[in-house]
Structures are given as structure tokens and as C-alpha cells.
LUMMI-603912 format. One record per residue (C-alpha): residue in three letters; residue number from 1; x, y, z. Coordinates in steps of 0.001 Angstrom, whole numbers, plus 500000, padded with zeros to 6 digits. Layout:
{resn = ALA resi = NUM px = X py = Y pz = Z}
...
//
This chain:
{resn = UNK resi = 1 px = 493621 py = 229880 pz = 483834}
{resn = UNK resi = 2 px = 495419 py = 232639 pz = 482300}
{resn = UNK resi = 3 px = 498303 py = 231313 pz = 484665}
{resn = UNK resi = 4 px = 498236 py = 227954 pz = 483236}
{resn = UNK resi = 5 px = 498040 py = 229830 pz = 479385}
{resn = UNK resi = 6 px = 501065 py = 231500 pz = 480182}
{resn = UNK resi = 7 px = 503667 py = 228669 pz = 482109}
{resn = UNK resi = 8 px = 502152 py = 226382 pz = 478588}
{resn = UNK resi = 9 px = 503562 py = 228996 pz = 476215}
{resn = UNK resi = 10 px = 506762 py = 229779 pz = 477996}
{resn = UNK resi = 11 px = 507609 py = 226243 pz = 478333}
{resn = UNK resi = 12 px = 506537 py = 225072 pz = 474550}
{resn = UNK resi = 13 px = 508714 py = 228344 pz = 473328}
{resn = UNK resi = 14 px = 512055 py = 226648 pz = 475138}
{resn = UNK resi = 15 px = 511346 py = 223282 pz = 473637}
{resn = UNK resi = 16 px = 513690 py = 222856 pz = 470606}
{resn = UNK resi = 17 px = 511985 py = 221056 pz = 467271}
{resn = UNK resi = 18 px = 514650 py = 220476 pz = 464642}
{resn = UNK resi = 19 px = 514006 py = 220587 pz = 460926}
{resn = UNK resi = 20 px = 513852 py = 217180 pz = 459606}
{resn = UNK resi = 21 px = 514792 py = 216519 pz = 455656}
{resn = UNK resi = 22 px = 514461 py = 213788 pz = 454138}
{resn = UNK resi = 23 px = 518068 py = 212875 pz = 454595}
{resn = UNK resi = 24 px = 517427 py = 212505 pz = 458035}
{resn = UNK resi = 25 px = 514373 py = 210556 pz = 457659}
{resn = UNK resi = 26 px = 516171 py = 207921 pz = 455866}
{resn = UNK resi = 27 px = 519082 py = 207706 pz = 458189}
{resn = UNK resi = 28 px = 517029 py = 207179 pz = 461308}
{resn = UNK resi = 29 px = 515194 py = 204328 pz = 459386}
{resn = UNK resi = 30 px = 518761 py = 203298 pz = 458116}
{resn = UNK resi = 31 px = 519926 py = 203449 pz = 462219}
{resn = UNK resi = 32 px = 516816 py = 201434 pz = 463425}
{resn = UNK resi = 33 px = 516932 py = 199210 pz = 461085}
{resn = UNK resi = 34 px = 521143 py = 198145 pz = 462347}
{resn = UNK resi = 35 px = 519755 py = 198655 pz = 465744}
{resn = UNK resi = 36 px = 517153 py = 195954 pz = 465681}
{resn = UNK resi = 37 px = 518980 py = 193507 pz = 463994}
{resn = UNK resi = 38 px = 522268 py = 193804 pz = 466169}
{resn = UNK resi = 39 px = 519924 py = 193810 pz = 468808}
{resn = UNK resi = 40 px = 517807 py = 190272 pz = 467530}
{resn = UNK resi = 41 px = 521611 py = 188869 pz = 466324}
{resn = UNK resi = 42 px = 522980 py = 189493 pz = 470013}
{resn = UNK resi = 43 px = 519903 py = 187858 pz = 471777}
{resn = UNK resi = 44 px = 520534 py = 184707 pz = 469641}
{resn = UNK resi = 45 px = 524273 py = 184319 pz = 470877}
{resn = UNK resi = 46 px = 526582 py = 184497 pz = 473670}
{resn = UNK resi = 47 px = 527076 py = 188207 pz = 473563}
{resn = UNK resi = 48 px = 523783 py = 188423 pz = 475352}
{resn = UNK resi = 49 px = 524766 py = 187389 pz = 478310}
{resn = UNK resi = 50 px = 527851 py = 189744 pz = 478033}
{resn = UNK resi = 51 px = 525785 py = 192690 pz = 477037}
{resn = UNK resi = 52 px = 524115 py = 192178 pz = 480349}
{resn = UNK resi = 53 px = 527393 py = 192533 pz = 482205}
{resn = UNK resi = 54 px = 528058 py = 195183 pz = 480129}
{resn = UNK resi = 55 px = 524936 py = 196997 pz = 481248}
{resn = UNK resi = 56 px = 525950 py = 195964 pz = 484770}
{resn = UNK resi = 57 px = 529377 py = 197838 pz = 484722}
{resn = UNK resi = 58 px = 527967 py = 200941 pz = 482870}
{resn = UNK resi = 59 px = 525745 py = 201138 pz = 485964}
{resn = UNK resi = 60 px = 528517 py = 201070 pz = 487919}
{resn = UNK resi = 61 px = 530498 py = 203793 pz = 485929}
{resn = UNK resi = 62 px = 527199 py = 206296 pz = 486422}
{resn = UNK resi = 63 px = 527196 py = 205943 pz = 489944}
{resn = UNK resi = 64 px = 531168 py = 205981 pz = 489974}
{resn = UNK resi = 65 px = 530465 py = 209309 pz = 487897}
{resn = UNK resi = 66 px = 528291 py = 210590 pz = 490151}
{resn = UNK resi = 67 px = 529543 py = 210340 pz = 493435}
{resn = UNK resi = 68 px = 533192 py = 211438 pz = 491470}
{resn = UNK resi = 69 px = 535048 py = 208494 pz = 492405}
{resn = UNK resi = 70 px = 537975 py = 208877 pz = 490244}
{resn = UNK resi = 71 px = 539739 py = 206176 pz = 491055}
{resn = UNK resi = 72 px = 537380 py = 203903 pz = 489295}
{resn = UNK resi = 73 px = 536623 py = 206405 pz = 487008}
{resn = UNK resi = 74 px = 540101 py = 206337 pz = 485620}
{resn = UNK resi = 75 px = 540412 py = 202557 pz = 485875}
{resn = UNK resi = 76 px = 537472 py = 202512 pz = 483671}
{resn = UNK resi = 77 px = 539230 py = 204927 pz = 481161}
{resn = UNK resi = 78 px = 542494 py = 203145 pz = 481157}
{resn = UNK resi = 79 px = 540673 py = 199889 pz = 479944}
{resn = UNK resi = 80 px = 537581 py = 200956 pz = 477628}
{resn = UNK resi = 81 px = 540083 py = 200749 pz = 474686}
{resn = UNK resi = 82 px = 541597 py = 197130 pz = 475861}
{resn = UNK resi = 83 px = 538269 py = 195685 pz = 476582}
{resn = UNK resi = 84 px = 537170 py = 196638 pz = 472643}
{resn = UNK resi = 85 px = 539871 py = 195007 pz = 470880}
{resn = UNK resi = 86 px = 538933 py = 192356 pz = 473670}
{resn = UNK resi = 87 px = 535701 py = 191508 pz = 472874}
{resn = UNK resi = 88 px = 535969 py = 191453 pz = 468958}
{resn = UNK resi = 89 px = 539104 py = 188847 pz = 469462}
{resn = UNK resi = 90 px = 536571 py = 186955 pz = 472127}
{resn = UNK resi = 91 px = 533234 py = 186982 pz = 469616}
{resn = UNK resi = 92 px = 535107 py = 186839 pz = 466792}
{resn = UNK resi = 93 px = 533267 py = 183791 pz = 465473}
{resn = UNK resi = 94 px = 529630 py = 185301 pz = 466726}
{resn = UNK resi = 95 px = 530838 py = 188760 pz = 464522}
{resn = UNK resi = 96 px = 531750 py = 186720 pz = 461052}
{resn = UNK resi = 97 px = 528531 py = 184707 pz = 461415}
{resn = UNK resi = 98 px = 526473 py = 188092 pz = 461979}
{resn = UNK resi = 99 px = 528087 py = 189364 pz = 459123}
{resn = UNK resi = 100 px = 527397 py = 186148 pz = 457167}
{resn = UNK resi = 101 px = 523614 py = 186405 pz = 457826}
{resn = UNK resi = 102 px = 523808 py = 190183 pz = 456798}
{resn = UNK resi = 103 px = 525156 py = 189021 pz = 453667}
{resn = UNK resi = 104 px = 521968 py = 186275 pz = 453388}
{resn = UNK resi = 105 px = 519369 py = 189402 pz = 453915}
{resn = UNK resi = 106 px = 518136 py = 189638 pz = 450296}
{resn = UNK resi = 107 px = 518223 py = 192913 pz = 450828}
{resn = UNK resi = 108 px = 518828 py = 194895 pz = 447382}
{resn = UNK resi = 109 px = 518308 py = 191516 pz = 445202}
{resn = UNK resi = 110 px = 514258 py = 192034 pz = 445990}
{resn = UNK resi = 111 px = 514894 py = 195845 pz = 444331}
{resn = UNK resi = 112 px = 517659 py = 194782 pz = 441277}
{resn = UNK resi = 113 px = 517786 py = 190918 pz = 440355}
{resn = UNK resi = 114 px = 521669 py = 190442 pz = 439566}
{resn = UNK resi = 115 px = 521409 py = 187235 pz = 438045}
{resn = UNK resi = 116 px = 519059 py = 185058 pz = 436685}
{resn = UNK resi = 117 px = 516703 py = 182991 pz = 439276}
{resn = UNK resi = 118 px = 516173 py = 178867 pz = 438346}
{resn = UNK resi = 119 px = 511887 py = 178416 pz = 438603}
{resn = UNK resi = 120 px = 513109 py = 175221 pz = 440810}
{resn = UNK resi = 121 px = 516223 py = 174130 pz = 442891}
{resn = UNK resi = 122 px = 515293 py = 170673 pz = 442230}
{resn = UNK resi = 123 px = 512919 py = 168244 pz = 440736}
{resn = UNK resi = 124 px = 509603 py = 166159 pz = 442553}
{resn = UNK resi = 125 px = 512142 py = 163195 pz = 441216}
{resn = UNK resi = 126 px = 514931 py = 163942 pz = 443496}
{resn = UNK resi = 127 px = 512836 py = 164751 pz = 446744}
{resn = UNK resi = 128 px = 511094 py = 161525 pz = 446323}
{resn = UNK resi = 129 px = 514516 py = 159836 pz = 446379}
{resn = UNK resi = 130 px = 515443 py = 161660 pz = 449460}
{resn = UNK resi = 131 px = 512982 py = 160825 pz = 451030}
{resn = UNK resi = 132 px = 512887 py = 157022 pz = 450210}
{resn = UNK resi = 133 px = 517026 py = 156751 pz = 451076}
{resn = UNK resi = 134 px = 516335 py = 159055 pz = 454358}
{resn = UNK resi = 135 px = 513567 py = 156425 pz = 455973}
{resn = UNK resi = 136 px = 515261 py = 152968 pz = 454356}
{resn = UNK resi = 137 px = 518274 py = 154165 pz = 456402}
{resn = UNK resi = 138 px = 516265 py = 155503 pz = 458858}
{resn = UNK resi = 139 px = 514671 py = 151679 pz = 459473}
{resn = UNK resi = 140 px = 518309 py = 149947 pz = 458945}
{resn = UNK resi = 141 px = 520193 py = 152632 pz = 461513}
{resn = UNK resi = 142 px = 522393 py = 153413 pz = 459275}
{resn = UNK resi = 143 px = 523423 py = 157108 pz = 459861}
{resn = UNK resi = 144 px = 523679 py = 159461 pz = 457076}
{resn = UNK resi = 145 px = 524204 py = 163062 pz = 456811}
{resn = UNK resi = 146 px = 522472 py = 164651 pz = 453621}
{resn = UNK resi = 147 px = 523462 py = 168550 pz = 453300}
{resn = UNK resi = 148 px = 520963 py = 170166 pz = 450728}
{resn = UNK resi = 149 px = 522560 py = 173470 pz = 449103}
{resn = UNK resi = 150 px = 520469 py = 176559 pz = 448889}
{resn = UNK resi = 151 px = 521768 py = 179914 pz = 448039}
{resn = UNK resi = 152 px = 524855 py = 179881 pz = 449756}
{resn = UNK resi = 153 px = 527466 py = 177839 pz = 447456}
{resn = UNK resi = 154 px = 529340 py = 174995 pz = 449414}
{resn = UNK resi = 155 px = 532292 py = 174015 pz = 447760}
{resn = UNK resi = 156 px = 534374 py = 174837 pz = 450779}
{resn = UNK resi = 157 px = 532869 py = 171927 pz = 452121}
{resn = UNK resi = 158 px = 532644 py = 170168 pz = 449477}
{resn = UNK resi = 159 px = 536439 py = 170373 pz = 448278}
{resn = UNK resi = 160 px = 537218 py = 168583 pz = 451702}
{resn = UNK resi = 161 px = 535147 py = 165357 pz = 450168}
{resn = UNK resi = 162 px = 535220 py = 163075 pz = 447186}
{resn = UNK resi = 163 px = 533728 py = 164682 pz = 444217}
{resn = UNK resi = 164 px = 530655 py = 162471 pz = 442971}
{resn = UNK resi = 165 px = 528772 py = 164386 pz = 440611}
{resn = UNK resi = 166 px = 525894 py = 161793 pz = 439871}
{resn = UNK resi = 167 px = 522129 py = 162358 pz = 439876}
{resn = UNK resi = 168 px = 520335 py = 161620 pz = 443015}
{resn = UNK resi = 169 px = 518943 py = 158587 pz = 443300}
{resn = UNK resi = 170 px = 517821 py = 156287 pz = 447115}
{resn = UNK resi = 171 px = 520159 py = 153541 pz = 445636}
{resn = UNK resi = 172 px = 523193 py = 156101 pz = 445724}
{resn = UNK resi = 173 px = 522616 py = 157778 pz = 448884}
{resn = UNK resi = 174 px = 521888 py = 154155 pz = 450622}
{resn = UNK resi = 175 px = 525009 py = 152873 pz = 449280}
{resn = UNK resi = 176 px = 527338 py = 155668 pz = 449846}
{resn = UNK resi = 177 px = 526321 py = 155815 pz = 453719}
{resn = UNK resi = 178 px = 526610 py = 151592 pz = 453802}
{resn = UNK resi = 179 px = 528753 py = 150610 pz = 456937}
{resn = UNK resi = 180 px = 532294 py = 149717 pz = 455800}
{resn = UNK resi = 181 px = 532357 py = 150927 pz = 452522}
{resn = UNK resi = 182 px = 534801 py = 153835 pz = 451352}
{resn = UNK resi = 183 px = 532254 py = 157111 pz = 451031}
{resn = UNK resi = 184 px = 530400 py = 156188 pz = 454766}
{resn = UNK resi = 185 px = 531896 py = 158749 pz = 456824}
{resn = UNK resi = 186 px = 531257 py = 162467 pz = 456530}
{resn = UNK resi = 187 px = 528551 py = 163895 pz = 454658}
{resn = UNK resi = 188 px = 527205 py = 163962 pz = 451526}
{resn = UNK resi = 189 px = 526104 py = 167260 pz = 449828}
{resn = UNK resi = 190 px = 523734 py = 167839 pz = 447231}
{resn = UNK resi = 191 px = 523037 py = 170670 pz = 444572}
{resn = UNK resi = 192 px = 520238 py = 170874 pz = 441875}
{resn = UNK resi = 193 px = 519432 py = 167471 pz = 441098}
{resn = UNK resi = 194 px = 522755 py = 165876 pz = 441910}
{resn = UNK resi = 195 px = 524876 py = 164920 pz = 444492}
{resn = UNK resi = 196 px = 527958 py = 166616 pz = 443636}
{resn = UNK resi = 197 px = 530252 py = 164960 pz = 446635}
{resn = UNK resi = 198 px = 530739 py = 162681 pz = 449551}
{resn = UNK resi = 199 px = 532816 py = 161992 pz = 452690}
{resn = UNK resi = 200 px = 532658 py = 166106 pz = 453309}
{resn = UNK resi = 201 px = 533699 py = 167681 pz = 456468}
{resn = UNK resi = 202 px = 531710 py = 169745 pz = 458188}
{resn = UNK resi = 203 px = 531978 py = 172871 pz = 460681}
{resn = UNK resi = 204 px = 531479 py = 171403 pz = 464325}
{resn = UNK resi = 205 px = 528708 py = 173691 pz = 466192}
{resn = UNK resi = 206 px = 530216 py = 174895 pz = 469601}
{resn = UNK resi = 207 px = 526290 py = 175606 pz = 470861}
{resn = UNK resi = 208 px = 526417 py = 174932 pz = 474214}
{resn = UNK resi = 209 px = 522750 py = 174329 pz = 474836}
{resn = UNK resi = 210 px = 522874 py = 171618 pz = 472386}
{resn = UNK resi = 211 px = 521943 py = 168479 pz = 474154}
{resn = UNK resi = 212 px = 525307 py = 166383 pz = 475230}
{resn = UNK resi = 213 px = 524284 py = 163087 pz = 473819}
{resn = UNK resi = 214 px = 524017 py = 164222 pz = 470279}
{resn = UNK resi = 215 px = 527055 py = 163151 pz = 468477}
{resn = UNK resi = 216 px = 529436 py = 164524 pz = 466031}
{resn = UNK resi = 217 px = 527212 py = 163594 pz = 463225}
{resn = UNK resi = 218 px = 524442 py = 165850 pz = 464826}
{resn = UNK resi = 219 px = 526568 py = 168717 pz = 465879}
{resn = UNK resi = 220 px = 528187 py = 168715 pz = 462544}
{resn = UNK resi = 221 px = 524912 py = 169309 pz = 460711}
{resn = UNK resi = 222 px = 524049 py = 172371 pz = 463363}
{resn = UNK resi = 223 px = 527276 py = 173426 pz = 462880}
{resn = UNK resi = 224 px = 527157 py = 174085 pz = 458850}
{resn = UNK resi = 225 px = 523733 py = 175114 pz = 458965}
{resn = UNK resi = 226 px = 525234 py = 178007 pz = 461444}
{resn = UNK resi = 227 px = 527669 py = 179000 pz = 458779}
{resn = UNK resi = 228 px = 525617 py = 178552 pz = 455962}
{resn = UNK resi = 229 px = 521811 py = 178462 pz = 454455}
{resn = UNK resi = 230 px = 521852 py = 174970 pz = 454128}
{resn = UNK resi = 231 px = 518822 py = 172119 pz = 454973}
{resn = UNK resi = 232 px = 520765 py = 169131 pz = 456456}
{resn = UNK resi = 233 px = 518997 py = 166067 pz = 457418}
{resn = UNK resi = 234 px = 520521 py = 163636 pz = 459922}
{resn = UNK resi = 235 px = 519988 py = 159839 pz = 460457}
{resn = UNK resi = 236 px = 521037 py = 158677 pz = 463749}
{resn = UNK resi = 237 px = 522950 py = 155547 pz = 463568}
{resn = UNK resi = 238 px = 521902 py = 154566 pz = 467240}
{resn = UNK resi = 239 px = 518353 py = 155508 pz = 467617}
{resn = UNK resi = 240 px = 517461 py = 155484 pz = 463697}
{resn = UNK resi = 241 px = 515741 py = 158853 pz = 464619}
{resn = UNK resi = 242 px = 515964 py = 161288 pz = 461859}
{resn = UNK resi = 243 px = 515941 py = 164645 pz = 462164}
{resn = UNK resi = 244 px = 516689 py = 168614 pz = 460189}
{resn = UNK resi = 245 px = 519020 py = 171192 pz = 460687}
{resn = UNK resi = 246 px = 518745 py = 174628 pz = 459337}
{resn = UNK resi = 247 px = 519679 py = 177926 pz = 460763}
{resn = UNK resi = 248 px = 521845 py = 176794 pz = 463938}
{resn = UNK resi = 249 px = 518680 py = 175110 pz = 464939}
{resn = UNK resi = 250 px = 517636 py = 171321 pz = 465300}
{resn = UNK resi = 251 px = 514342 py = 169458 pz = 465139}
{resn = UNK resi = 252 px = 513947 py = 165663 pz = 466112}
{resn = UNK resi = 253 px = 511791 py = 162895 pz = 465427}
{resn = UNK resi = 254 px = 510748 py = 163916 pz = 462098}
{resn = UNK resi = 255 px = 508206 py = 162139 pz = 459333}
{resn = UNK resi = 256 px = 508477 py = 161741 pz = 455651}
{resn = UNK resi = 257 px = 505804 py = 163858 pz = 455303}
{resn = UNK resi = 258 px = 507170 py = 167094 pz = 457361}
{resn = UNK resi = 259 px = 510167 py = 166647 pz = 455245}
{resn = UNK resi = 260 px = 508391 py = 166619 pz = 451866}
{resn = UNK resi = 261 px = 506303 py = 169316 pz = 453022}
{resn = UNK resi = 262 px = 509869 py = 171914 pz = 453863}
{resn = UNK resi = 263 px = 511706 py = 170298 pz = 450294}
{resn = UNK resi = 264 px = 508495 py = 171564 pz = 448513}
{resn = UNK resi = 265 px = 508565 py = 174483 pz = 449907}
{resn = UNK resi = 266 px = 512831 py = 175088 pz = 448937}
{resn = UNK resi = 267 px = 512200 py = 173918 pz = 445507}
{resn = UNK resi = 268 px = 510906 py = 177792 pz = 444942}
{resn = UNK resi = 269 px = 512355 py = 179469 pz = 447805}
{resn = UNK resi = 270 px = 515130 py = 180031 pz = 450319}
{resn = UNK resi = 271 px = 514191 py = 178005 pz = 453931}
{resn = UNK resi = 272 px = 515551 py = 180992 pz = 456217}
{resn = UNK resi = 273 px = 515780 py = 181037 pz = 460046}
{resn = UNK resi = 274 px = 512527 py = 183029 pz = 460590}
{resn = UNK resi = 275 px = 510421 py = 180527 pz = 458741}
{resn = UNK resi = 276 px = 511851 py = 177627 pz = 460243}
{resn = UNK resi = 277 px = 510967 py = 178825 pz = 463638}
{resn = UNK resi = 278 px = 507806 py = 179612 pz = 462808}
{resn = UNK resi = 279 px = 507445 py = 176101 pz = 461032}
{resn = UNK resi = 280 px = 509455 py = 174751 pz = 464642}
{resn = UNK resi = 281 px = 507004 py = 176416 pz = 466983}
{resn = UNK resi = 282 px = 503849 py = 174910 pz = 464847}
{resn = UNK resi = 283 px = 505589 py = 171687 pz = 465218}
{resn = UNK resi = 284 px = 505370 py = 172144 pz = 468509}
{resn = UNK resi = 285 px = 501691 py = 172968 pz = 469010}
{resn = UNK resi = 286 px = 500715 py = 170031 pz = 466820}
{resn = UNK resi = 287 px = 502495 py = 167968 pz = 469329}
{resn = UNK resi = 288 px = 500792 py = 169713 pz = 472297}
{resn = UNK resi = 289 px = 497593 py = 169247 pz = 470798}
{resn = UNK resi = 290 px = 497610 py = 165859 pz = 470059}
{resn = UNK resi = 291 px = 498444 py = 164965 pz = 473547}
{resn = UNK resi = 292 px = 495455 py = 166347 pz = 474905}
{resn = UNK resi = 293 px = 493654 py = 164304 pz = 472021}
{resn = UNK resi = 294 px = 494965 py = 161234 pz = 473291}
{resn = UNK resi = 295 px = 494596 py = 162079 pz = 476838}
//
């Protein structure tokens, strides 16, 4: 026993236990924190699949190390610098959308409000009229593309258009997205209680698990909801299907009522991606479950 007493205290005398201050505490948290989202941002894109590789080739390298291969070894050295500048030039458009999300995080605005909050984004009025334009075009097939603004501004987007400026209204939207009249094409986007512009061009999504028969109206709508908070809702022009688009993702085959129930809910509050895949996913089980009913 007194064996075992002794080999305890000699080896817990080695072990080292650093001082920690509170300066330290906060910069692990501060570390974690960058870890997990870089971590949650890469499993979302492309640069997953490359991180794998990545992993792969480090592999390599340690057994390269190792068994002191040095010709690989120095092969690796030669092009750890190259293949940096590579990869930011290759993900460039993954790395400004990361750093356009980081931007979203309300971060410090929860702490220190830096300018004044509106109660509502927009009145019971206007999502009414949505609603009524969305499903009269929805049962005509006449597509539309309806991009709601939330906290990010869009006049990017919206300087590529025709400014409108009007309040919303199902006559307006039904008649701007009319086959063969000037304002049909593009999208129209609306802030507050009006729709401030039409025929707007929107950012293509280059997702390439996005279904190939969705068309440039549908991909357009993923694509500005990648760049940008936004709530898009899409009428397909073949199907009459309609459908939302929020946060690079897409969900088909929605009702009136699901859409009420999300503009409610963004009359107080900012739709992020977290919600909406939480709101996707119970979707989902709804679905699932009233299969079984049927069955």
C-alpha cells in the first residue's frame, strides 16, 4: 500500500497545474466560442469536405514525420504557404458569407442597444395582403418572387430594380408579377409596410445539392437568402407550388397558414437560420405523422 502511496505522490508532484486568472478564463471561452462556430460554419459548406482531406494529408505528414521521410517532408514545407493563399482564393465566397453571418450574431446589441428597435416590422394589414396575392397567384401559376427585408438592409438589390415605393396591397403584387407586363420579371422586395421596388436582381445560389429542376426563380431566392437575412417566398410558375427561402435553405409545398404563422412571428423578431430549422424539421414530423394517420 505504502508502495502505491508513494508512485501516487511522485507522479501528482511532476504533474504541472498552471495558475489560471481571469484573463485566461475569458480567453478560453473567447477561443471555444470561434472554435465552435468555425467548426458549425464549415460543416454547413464545401470546406467540409476539404477539411476532411485536409485531415487526410496531415495524417500523412505524421507518419511522413515519423518514419523521417524527408522528401515528403520538405514537399510538404515547400507548399503549406501556397496551399493557404490557395484555399482563401478557392472559398473565398464560403469566407465573406461566414463573415456575413458573424456580422448577423446579435452579439453586443443584446448587451448595448445602438439604435432604436420598431415594436413591429410590419402591420396584420400587410401580411394579410401577402398572403392573399401569394395563393391568387399561387392558383393562376403565375410566378412571383416576394423578398421580405429583415435586419439586413437590401438596397444593393434593390438599386438593380425599379423603385416602387407604394404600400402593399394583393392588387399590387398580383399586377406587378402579371405575364407581359413591364415589372414581371425579377423580384419584388418589400420593407415595413411597403414595397419599395420591383424587377430586382438577385444573387444566384451555386448550392449544389439544390435539386436540378428548380429554376432560376428558385435558386435566386436561396441565393439572397444565403447573402442576406431575408424571408423570400417563391411562386412557381409551372407547378403553382409555393414555397420559402430563408437562410440558404428551401421549404416546398407550403400553406397560407404556415406562412402567416413565420410573418407573425418576424413582425417582432429576426427569422434566423437556427429557428428555421427547427421550424423545417417540425415541418417534417407533422408530415411523417400524418402519413401514418392516413395509413
Amino acid at each position: 500500500m505504502s508502495a502505491v502511496n508513494n508512485f501516487l505522490q511522485n507522479y501528482l508532484s511532476k504533474i504541472y497545474i498552471p495558475q489560471l486568472s481571469w484573463t485566461d478564463t475569458i480567453e478560453i471561452i473567447i477561443i471555444a466560442f470561434l472554435l465552435y462556430n468555425i467548426l458549425v460554419w464549415i460543416k454547413d459548406t464545401r470546406a467540409w469536405a476539404l477539411l476532411k482531406g485536409i485531415i487526410v494529408i496531415g495524417v500523412f505528414t505524421l507518419i511522413a514525420f515519423i518514419l523521417n521521410l524527408r522528401t515528403i517532408l520538405w514537399i510538404a514545407s515547400k507548399t503549406i504557404n501556397v496551399g493557404i493563399i490557395a484555399l482563401v482564393i478557392i472559398f473565398q465566397p464560403e469566407l465573406r458569407r461566414a463573415l456575413e453571418q458573424l456580422g448577423r450574431k446579435k452579439i453586443l446589441t443584446n448587451i448595448f442597444r445602438f439604435e432604436s428597435e420598431k415594436d413591429e416590422r410590419f402591420s396584420n394589414k400587410t401580411i394579410n395582403e401577402i398572403i392573399r396575392a401569394t395563393f391568387d397567384l399561387a392558383k393562376e401559376k403565375t410566378g412571383a418572387l416576394i423578398v421580405l427585408e429583415q435586419d439586413t438592409k437590401l438596397q444593393e438589390y434593390e438599386k438593380t430594380g425599379i423603385e416602387i415605393d407604394a404600400v402593399v396591397t394583393s392588387q399590387l403584387l398580383i399586377n406587378i408579377f402579371e405575364h407581359n407586363t413591364p415589372l414581371h420579371d425579377g423580384a419584388v422586395i418589400v420593407r415595413d409596410n411597403r414595397v419599395v421596388a420591383a424587377t430586382c436582381y438577385l444573387p444566384l445560389s451555386d448550392n449544389m445539392s439544390l435539386s436540378k429542376s428548380l429554376g432560376t426563380r428558385h435558386r435566386a431566392a436561396v441565393g439572397i437568402s444565403e447573402v442576406t437575412d431575408s424571408f423570400t417566398i417563391i411562386v412557381s410558375e409551372e407547378t403553382g407550388a409555393v414555397s420559402v427561402a430563408v437562410g440558404g435553405e428551401l421549404i416546398h409545398d407550403m400553406d397560407g397558414e404556415l406562412i402567416r404563422n413565420k410573418l407573425e412571428y418576424m413582425r417582432r423578431k429576426t427569422i434566423d437560420v437556427k429557428s428555421f430549422k427547427r421550424w423545417k424539421g417540425r415541418l417534417k414530423n407533422e408530415g411523417k405523422n400524418e402519413r401514418k394517420d392516413v395509413k
